[in-house]
N, C-alpha and C positions, 0 to 999 in steps of 0.2 A: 803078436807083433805085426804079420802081414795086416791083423782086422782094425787095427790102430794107425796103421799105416792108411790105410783105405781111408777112414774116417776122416782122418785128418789132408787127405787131400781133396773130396770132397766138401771139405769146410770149404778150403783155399778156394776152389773152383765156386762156389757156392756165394764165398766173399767178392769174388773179384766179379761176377754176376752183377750182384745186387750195385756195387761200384759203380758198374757198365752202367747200368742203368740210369742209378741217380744221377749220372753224369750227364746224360744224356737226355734227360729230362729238365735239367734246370738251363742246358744250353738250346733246346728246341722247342718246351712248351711252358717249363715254371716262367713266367716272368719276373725279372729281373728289377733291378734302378732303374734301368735304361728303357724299362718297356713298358707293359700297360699300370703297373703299378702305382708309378712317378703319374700319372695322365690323371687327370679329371674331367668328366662330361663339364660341357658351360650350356646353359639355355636361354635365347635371350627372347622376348617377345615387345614387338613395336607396335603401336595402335598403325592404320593405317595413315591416320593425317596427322602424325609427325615426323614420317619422311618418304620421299618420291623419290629417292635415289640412294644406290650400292656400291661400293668398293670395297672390294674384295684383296688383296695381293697373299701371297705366300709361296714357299720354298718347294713341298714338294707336295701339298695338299691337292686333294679333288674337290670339286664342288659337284654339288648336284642341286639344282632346281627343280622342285614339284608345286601346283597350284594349290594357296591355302585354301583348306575349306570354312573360313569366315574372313571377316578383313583384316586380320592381322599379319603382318610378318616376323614370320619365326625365326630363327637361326640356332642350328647346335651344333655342338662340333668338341673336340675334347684339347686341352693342352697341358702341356707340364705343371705341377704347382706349382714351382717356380721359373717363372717365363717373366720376359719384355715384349710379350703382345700386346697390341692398341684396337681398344674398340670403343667407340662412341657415336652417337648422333649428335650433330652440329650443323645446322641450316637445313633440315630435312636429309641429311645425307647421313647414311649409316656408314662407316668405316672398319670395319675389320681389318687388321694387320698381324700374318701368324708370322713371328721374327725366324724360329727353330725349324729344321728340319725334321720332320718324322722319321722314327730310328724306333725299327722294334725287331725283334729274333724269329717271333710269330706270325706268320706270312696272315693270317685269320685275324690275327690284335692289330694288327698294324693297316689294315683294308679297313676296320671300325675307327682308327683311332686319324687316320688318315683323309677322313671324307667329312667334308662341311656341309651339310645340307641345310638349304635355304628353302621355305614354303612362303610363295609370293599368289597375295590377293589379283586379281586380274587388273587391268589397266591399272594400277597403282606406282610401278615404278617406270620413271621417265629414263634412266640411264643406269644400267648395271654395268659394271667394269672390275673384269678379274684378268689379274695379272699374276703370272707362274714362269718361272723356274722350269720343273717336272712335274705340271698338275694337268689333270684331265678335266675338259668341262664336259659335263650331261645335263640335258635340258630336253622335260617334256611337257608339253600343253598348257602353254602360261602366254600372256599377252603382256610384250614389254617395247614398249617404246624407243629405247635404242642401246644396242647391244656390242661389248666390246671385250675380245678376248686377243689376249698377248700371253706367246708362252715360248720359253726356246726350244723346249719338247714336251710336247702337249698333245693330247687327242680331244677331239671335241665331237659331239654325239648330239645334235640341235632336230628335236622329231616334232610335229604336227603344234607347231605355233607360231605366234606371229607377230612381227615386229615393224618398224619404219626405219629402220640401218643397221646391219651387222658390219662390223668389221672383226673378220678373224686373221692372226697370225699368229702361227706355227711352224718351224723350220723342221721339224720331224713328228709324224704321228700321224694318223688317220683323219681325217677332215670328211664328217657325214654330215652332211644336210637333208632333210626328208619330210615333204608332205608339212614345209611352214609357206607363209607367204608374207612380203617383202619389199619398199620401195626399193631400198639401196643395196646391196650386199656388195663388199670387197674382199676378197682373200687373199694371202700370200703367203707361199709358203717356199722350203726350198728343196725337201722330197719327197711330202707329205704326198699320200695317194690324196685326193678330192674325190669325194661321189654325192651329186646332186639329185634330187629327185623330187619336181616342180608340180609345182599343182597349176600352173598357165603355161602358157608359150612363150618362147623366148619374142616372140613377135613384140610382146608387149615390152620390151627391154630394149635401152642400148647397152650391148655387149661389147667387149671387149677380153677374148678367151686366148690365153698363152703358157705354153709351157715350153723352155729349149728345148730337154733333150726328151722328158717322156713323150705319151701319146694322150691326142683330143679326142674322144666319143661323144657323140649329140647320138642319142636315140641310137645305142650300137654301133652308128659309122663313123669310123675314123676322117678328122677333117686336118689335112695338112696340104700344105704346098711346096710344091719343088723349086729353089729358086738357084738359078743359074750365075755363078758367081765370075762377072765379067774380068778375063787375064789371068782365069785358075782353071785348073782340068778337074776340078770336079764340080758337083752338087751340092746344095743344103738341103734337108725337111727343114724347113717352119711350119710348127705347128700352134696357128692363128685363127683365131675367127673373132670378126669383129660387122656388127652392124645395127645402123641405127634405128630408135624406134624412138619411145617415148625418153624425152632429152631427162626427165623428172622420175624414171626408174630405171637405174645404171646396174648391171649386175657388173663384174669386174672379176676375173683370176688371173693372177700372177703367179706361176710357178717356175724354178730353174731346170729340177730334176723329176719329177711329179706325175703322176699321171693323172686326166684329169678327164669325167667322165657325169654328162648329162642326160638325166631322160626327164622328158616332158609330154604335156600335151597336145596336139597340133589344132588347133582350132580351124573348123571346120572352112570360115569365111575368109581364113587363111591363105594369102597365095605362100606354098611351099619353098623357099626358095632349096633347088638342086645343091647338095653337098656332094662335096671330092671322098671319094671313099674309099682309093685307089687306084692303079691301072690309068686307064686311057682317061679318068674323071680329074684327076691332079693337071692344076692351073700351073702353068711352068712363068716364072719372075725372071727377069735378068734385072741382078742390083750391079750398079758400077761401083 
């Protein structure tokens, strides 16, 4: 009786095992309705001279941009069988529209099934424009004519290329620029960190650099000024820098809460101008 006894809770133990398991499996790695099963890869392919321009929008997609290696542009990306997404070419413009949010149990299926990637021929597209919800833009080594990203929490990741206008906004997320060059650039964000890193000198820009509360770095040194608020006992930091050069390359950052941080190069024929970088170098303002 004791070895019957044994036996038989060993089953039990043995059943509720296997249980655990399967349970466990179809909630963290079987996919489901809900997840990569329902999805379909799309691949679409454009000759290059039937469109010079991208719009992108979606919910909570990422895009990634790499440079095709012939002149076509590529797109693929996965969605539900059944969806109300829009995609077509119309007047040289490609539109993609992802209506659905991505929802997947599998942190791996859902990073595949979540990413749009685009392969663009070089000087081919005059105007790409993605617009997000929760989507991250990444972008490397591709020449695009002018660039436009809108996201309410977004990160953008823009490395060693080259455009004639960006404007990015982001009110949360990472804001990297690195090693592109650029007539125009505009940023805005509301606590996005910024970090820039130029292949010329600001000399060739008119700048105009603000954040309220975080902090400004050019080249390491904090640039802010103390300004004396006339009929009050205290202080502000503004943290500003602003000056002019060529009126036809505008760099521009707007931040509320951001920190917001430049290196460049100083060109030799340069005259330097002295930045505040603390202590006795802070410009002291009286605003009335």
């Amino acid at each position: 009786m004791k070895r019957n006894g044994f036996l038989i809770g060993m089953i039990i133990i043995l059943t509720a095992m296997i249980i655990g398991i399967w349970t466990l499996y179809n909630a963290y790695y079987m996919p489901d309705e809900s997840t990569t099963s329902s999805y379909m890869e799309v691949y679409q392919e454009i000759e290059s001279a039937e469109a010079n321009n991208l719009i992108i929008s979606s919910i909570n997609h990422d895009l990634v941009i790499r440079p095709s290696e012939d002149d076509k542009i590529k797109i693929t990306y996965f969605q539900k069988l059944q969806n109300n997404n829009e995609y077509n070419v119309v007047n040289k413009t490609i539109t993609l529209r992802m209506t659905s949010r991505v929802e997947s149990n599998a942190a791996s299926s859902k990073k595949a099934i979540q990413t749009i990637t685009v392969f663009l021929p070089a000087d081919i597209i005059n105007r790409l424009s993605f617009n997000s919800v929760d989507g991250n833009l990444e972008l490397a080594n591709v020449r695009i004519r002018d660039l436009i990203f809108n996201a309410v929490n977004g990160e953008a990741a823009l490395k060693t290329s080259s455009f004639r206008s960006m404007n990015v906004t982001s009110n949360y997320g990472d804001l990297l620029l690195e090693d592109c060059s650029f007539d125009r650039l505009y940023i805005r964000s509301q606590t996005s960190p910024i970090s820039l890193k130029m292949l010329e000198d600001l000399a060739h820009y008119t700048c105009n650099l603000s954040t309220r509360i975080g902090t400004l770095e050019l080249n390491g040194d904090r640039v802010h000024e103390i300004v004396e608020i006339e009929g009050e006992t205290r202080d502000e930091i503004v943290n500003v820098y602003a000056r002019e050069g060529d009126p036809l390359r505008t760099l521009q950052i707007e931040s509320n809460s951001g920190n917001i941080s430049l290196k460049y190069p100083i060109d030799e024929l340069q005259p330097v101008e002295p930045q505040p970088s603390g202590g006795e170098g802070n410009e002291t303002v009286t605003v009335q």
